[in-house]
VOPAGU-2260 file (C-alpha; in pm, 1 decimal, decimal comma):
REM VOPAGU-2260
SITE   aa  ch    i         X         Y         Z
SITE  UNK   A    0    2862,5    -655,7    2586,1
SITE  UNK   A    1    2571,3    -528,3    2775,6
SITE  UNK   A    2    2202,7    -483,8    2728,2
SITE  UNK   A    3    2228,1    -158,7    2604,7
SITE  UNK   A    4    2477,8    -230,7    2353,2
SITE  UNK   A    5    2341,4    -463,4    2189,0
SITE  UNK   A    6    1955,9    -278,0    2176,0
SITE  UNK   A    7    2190,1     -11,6    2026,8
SITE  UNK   A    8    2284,7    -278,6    1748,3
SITE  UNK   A    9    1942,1    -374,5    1668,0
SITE  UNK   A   10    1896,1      22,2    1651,1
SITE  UNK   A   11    2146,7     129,2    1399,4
SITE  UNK   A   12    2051,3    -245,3    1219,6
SITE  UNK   A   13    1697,1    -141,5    1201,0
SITE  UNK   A   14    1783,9     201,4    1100,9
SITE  UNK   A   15    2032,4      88,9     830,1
SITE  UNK   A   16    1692,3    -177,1     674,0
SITE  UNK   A   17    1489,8     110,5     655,1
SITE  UNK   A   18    1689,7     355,8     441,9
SITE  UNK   A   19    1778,1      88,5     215,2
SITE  UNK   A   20    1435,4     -31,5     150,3
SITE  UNK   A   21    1403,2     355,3      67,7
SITE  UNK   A   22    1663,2     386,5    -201,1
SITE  UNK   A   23    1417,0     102,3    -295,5
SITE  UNK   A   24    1131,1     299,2    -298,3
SITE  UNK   A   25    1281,4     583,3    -504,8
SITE  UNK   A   26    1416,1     402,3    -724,5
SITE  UNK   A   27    1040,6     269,0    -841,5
SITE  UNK   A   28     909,1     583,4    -766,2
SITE  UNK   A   29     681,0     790,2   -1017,1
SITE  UNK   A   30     794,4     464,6   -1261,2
SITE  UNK   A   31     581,6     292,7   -1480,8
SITE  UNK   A   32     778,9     -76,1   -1460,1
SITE  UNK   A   33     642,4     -86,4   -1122,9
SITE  UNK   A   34     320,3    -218,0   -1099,6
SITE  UNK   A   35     283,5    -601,5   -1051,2
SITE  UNK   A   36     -94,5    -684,3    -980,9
SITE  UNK   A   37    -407,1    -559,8    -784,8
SITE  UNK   A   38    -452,7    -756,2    -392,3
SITE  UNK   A   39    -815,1    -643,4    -420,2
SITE  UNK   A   40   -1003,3    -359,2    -613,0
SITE  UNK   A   41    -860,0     -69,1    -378,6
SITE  UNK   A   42    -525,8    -220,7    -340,2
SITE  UNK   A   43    -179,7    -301,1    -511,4
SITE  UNK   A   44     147,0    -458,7    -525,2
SITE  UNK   A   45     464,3    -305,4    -672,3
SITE  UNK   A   46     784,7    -419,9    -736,3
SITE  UNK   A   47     920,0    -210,6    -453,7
SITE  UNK   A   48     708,9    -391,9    -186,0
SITE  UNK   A   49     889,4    -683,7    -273,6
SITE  UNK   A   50    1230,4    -602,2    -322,0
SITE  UNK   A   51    1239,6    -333,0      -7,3
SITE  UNK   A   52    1073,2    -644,8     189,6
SITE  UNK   A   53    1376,3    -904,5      73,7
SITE  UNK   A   54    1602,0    -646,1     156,5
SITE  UNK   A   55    1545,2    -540,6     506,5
SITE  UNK   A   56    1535,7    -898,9     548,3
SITE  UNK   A   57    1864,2    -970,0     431,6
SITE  UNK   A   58    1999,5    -711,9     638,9
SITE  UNK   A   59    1880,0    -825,3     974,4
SITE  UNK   A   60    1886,5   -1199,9     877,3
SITE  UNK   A   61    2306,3   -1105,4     824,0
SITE  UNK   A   62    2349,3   -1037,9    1177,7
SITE  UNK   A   63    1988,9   -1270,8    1321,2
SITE  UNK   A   64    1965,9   -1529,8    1163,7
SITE  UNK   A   65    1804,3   -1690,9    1412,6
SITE  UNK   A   66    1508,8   -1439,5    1477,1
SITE  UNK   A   67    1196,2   -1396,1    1408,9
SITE  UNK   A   68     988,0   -1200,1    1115,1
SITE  UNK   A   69     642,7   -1098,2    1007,3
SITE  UNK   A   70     628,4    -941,8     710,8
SITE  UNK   A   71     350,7    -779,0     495,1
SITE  UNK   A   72     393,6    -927,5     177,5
SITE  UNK   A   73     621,0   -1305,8     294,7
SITE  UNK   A   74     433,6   -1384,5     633,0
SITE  UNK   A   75     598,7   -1504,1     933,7
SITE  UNK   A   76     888,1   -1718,9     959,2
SITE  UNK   A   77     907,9   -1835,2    1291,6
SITE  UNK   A   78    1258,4   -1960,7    1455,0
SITE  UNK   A   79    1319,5   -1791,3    1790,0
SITE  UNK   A   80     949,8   -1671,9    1930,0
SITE  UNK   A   81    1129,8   -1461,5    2187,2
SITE  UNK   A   82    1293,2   -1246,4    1877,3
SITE  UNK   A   83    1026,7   -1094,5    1629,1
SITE  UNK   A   84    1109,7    -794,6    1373,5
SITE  UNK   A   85     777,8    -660,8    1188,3
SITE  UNK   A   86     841,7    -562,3     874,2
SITE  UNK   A   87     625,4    -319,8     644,3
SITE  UNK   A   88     856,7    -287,7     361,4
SITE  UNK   A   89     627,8     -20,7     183,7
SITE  UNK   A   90     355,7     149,7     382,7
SITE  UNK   A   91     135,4     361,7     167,1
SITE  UNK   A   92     154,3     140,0    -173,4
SITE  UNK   A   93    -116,7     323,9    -311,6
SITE  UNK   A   94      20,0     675,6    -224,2
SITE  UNK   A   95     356,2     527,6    -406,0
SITE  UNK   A   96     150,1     417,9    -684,1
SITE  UNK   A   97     -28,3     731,6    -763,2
SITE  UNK   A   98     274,6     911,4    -729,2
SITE  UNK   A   99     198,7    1087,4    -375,4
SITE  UNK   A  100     531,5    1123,1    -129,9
SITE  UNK   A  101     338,7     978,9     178,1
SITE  UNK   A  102     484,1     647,2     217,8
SITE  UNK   A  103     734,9     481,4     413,2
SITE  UNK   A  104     929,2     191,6     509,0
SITE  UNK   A  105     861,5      85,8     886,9
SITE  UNK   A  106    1096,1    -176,4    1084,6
SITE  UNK   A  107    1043,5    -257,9    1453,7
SITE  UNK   A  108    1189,6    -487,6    1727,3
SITE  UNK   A  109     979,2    -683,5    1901,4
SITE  UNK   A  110    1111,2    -945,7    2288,3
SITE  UNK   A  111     864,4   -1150,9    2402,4
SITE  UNK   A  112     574,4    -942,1    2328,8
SITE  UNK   A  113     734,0    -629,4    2398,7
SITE  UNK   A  114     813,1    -352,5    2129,5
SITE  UNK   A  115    1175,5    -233,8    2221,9
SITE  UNK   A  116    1242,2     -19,0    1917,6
SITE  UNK   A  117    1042,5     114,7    1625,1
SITE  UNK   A  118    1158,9     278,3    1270,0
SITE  UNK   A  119     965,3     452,8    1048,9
SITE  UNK   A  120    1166,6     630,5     733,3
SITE  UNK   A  121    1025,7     859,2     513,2
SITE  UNK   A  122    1202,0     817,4     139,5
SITE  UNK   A  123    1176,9    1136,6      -7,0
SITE  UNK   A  124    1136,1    1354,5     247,3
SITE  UNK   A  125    1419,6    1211,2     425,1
SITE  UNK   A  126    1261,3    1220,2     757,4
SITE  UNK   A  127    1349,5     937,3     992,3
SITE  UNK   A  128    1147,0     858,0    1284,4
SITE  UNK   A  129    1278,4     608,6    1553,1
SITE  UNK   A  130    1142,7     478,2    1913,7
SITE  UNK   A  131    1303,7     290,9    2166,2
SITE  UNK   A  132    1129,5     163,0    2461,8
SITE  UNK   A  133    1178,9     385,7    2795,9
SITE  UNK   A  134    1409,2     650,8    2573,6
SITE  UNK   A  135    1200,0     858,1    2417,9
SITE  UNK   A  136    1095,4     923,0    2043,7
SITE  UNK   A  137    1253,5    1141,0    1785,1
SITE  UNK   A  138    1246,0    1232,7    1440,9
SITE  UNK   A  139    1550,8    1390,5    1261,5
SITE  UNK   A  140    1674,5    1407,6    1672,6
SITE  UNK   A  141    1400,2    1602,0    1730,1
SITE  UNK   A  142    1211,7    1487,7    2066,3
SITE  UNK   A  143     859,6    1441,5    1949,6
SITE  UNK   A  144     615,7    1518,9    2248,1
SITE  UNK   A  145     197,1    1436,7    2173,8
SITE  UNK   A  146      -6,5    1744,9    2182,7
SITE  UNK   A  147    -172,5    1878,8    2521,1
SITE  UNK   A  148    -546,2    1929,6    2387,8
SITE  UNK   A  149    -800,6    1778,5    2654,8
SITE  UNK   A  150   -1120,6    1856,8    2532,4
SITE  UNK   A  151   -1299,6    1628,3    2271,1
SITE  UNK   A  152   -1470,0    1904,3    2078,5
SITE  UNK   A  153   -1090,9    2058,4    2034,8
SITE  UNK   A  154    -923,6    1801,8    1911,5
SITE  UNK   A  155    -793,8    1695,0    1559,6
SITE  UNK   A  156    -830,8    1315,6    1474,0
SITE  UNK   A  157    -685,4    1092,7    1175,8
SITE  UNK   A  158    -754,2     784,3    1025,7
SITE  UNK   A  159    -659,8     560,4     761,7
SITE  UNK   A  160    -903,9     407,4     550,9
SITE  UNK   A  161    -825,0     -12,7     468,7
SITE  UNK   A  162    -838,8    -141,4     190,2
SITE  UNK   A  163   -1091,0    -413,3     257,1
SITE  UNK   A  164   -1423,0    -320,1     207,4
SITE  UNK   A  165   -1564,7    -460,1     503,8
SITE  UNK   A  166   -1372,0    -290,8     728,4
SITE  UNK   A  167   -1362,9      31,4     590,2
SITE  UNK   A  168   -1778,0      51,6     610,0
SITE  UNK   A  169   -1666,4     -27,0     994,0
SITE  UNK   A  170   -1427,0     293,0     986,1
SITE  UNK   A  171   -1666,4     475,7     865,1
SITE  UNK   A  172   -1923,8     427,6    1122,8
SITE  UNK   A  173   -1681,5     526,7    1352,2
SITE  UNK   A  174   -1613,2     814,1    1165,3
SITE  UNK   A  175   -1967,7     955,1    1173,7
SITE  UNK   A  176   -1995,7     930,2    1533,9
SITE  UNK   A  177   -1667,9    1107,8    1587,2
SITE  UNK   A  178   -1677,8    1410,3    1330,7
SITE  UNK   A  179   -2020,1    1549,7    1478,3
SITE  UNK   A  180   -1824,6    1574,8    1852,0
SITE  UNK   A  181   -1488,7    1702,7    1740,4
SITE  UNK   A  182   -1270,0    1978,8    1554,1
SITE  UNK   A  183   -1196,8    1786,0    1241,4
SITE  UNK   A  184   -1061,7    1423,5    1088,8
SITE  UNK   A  185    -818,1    1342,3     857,5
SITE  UNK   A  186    -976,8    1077,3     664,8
SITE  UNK   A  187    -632,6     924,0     463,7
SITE  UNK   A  188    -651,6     670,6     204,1
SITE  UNK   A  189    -332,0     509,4     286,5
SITE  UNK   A  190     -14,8     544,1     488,0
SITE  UNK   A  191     -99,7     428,6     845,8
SITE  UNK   A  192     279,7     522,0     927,7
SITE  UNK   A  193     204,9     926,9     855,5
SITE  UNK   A  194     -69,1     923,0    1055,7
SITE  UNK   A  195     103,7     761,0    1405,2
SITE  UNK   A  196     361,8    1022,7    1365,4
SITE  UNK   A  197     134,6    1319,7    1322,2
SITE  UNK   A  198      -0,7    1171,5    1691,0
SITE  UNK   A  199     287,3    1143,0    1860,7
SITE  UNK   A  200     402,1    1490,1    1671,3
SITE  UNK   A  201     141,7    1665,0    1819,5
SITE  UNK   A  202     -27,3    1735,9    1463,0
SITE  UNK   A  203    -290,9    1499,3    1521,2
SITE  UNK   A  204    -478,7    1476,7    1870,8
SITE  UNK   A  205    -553,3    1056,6    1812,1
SITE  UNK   A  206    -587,0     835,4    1560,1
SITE  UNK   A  207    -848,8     564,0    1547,4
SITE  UNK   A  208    -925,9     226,0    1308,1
SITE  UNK   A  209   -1119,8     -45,8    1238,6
SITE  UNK   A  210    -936,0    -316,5    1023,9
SITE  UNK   A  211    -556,2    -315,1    1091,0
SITE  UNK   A  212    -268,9    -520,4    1079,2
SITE  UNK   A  213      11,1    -524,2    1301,0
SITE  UNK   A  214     305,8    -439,4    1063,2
SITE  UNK   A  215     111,1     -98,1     990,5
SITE  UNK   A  216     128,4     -31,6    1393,6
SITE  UNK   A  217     414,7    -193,9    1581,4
SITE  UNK   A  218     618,3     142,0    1505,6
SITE  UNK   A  219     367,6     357,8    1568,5
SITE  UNK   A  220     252,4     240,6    1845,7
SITE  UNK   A  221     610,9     299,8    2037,5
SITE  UNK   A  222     637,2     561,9    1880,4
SITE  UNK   A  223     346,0     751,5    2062,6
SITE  UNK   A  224     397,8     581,0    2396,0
SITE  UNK   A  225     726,2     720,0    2389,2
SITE  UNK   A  226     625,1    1067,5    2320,1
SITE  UNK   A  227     378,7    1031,8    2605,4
SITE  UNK   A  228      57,4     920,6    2423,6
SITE  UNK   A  229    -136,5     583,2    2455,5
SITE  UNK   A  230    -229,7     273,1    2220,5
SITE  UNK   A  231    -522,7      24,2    2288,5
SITE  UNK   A  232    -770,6    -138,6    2063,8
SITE  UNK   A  233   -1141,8       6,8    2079,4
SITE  UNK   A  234   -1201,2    -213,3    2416,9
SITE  UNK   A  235    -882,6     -54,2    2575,6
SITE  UNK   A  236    -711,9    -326,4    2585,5
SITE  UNK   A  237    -312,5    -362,6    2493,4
SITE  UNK   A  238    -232,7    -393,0    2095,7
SITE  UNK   A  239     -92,2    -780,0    2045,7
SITE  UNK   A  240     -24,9    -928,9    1682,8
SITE  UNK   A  241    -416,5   -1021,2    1672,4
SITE  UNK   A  242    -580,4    -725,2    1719,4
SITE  UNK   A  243    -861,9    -585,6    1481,0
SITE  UNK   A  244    -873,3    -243,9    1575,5
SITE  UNK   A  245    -691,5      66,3    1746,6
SITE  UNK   A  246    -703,2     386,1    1901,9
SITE  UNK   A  247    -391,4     578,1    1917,5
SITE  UNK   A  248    -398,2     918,8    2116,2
SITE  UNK   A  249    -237,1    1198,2    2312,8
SITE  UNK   A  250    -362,7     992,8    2615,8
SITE  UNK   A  251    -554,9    1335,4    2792,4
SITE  UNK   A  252    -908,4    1144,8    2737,2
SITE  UNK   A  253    -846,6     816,8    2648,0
SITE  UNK   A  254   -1110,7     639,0    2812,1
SITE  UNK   A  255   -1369,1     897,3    2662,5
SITE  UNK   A  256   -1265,1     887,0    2333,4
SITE  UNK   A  257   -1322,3     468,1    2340,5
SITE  UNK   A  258   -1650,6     557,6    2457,3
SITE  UNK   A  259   -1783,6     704,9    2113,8
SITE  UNK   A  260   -1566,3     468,1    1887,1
SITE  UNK   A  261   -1654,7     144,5    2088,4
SITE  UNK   A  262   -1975,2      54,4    1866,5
């Protein structure tokens, strides 16, 4: 079997984890038996992160049981370093909780520090977004394409505000440097995936944050480098697994954008 064949594998594999952990979702969804405990005052955890985590687990562990995982809510099991899925089994918990339809399930592939494919599945609006490295992005097979606006004072920015206090008084300094230089910002509460595919959409011009992890972003970040946008942290240097912070944009003023947002 060739290279090809068995990325294509890992593809419908990925693809298959991410609905399922949906059903998940839906099946918690708007319920009251959900709720298991508070992480910190602005955060939660459900009984959906958990069982949409052990499942997508289950499902690639059936046919890799050798790899690799780092998960949101379990960590990371390391076996083979070379093979690493991220897992966020539930992006947008507190969107779920309150009953708002922006959250997703978010599965990505990555070889020896490379992302080769990225999954991101919307639940109720059935809309699935996937990446794979050098073929493009789609969602629904629709090619997504980043929007060609070139001029700061035009463009449209997003962000997603973390949970953790610290960081989010970080976001917001950004934040009031940005909105006095361009159109407008999204300021979202949760749901990191929904705002990397509004980017590489074309909806949103970039998205920037301080405070991340990388299970919110490994998708993502494919996901806009395949629709022709770029990913670095505020220094503009490539997103790893220890990275703090990120700008994610159409890639038509990159290096000015990091100017404003590098305090």
């Amino acid at each position: 079997m060739n290279l090809n064949n068995l990325d294509m594998r890992k593809l419908r594999i990925a693809i298959k984890a991410a609905k399922k952990a949906g059903k998940i979702h839906l099946k918690y969804f708007r319920k009251e038996n959900t709720f298991i405990k508070e992480k910190n005052p602005r955060d939660v955890l459900t009984k959906a992160d958990l069982e949409s985590e052990k499942k997508i687990i289950s499902i690639i562990e059936k046919r890799y049981p050798d790899h690799s995982f780092l998960a949101e809510e379990s960590g990371k099991k390391i076996n083979k370093k070379e093979h690493l899925w991220v897992i966020d089994p539930l992006d947008g918990t507190s969107h779920f909780f309150k009953g708002n339809n922006n959250f997703c399930a978010e599965v990505s592939y990555v070889h020896k520090g490379q992302i080769q494919l990225g999954v991101i599945y919307f639940p109720v609006t059935k809309e699935l977004f996937i990446a794979k490295k050098g073929e493009g992005a789609t969602c629904n097979g629709r090619k997504l394409k980043v929007s060609d606006v070139s001029d700061i004072s035009d463009m449209y920015a997003n962000t997603q505000m973390s949970s953790n206090l610290t960081n989010r008084k970080n976001n917001l300094k950004v934040y009031s440097q940005l909105i006095l230089k361009l159109r407008n910002i999204n300021a979202s509460a949760s749901c990191c995936g929904r705002m990397l595919c509004q980017v590489a959409d074309g909806i949103s011009d970039f998205h920037f944050r301080k405070g991340v992890h990388y299970w919110d972003y490994t998708a993502g970040i494919l996901l806009i480098e395949e629709a022709g946008g770029k990913v670095t942290d505020m220094d503009g240097k490539p997103i790893t697994i220890n990275s703090k912070h990120v700008v994610a944009s159409n890639g038509k003023c990159h290096n000015k954008i990091l100017k404003i947002v590098n305090l």
